[in-house]
C-alpha positions in Angstrom: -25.0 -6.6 -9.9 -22.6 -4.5 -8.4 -18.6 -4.2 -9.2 -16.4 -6.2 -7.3 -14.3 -4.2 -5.2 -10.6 -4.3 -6.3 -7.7 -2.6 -5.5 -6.4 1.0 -6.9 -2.9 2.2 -6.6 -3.2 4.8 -3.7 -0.4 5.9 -0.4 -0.3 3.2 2.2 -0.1 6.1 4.5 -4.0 7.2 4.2 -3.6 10.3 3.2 -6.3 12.1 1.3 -4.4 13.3 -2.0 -2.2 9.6 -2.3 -4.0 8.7 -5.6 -2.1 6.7 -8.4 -1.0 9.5 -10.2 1.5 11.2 -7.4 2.7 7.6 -6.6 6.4 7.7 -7.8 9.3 5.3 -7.9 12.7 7.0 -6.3 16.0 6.3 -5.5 17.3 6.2 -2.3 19.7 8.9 -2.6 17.1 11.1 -4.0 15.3 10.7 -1.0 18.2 10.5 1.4 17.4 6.9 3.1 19.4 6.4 6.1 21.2 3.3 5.9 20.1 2.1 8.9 16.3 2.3 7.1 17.9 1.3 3.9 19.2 -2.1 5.1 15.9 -3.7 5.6 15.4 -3.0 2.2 15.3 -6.7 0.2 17.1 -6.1 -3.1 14.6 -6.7 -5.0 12.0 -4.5 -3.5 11.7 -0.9 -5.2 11.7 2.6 -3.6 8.1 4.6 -3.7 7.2 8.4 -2.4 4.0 9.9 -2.4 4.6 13.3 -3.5 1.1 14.8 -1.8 2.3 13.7 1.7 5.9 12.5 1.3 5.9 8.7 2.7 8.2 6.7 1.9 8.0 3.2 1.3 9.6 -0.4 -0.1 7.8 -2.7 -1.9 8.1 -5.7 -4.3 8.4 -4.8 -8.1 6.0 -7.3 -9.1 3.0 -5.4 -7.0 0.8 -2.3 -7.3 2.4 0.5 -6.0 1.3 1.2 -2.4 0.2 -2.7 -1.9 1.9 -4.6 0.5 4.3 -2.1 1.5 7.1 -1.8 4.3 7.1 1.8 5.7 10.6 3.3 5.7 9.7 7.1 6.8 8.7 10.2 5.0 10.5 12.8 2.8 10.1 16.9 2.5 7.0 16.6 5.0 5.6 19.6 6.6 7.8 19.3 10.0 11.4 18.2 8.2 11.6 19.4 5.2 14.2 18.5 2.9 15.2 15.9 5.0 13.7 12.4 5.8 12.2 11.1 9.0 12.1 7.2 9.6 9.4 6.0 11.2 9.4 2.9 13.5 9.1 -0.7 12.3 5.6 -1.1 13.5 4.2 1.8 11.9 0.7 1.6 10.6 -1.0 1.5 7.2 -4.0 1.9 5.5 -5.3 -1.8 5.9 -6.7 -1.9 2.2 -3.5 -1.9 0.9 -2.4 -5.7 2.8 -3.1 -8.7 1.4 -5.4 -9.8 4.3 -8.0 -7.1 3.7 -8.2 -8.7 -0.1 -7.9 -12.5 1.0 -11.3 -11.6 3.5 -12.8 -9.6 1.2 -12.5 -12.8 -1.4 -13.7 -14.8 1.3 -16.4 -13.5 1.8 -17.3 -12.8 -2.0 -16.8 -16.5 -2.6 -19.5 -17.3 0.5 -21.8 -14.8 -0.9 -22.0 -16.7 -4.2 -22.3 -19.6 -2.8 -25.5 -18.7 -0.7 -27.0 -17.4 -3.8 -26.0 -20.1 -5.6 -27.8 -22.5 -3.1 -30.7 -20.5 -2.8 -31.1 -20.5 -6.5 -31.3 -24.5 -6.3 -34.0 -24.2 -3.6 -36.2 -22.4 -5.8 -36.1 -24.8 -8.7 
């Protein structure tokens, strides 16, 4: 039987080099957050940076890094660098790293046994 996808610690920004490893937790003056960016920060959420692409994100401290996130902007990137960019509150992310991709993907593991499950009882 194949292994249930799950998720792996990787930049919500989709870039190709995000992997766990060069996921890192900042601070905000290390990073120099605007304050405008730094006020829709919740206090208890935690400051991430990928360090292959520089994004820049919040995100609870009881999560994976890079799931769930809220995009502040990005950090030493190839067009500013040593300075950070915001990036607009609707900015778009990798959708495996939202909840919703894994609450369908559950879904539709859970229907999947449950087909099987009936067509086992057929048989019998």
């Amino acid at each position: 039987m194949p292994r249930r996808k799950t998720y792996e610690p990787h930049c919500p920004e989709g870039c190709a080099g995000g992997k766990a490893g060069i996921l890192h937790r900042v601070i905000a003056e290390n990073v120099k957050v605007t304050p405008e960016v730094l006020s829709c920060k919740r206090p208890s959420n935690l400051i991430y940076r990928c360090s292959y692409c520089g994004f820049v994100w919040f995100q609870r401290n009881s999560s994976y890094p890079g799931y769930d996130p809220i995009p502040a902007g990005f950090y030493d990137d190839f067009r500013n660098p040593g300075a950070f960019s915001p990036v607009p509150e609707d900015y778009r992310i990798r959708e495996e790293n939202r909840p919703i991709y894994w609450n369908k993907k559950r879904e539709q593991y859970r229907k999947r046994r449950e087909q099987l499950k009936k067509k086992r009882l057929k048989r019998r």
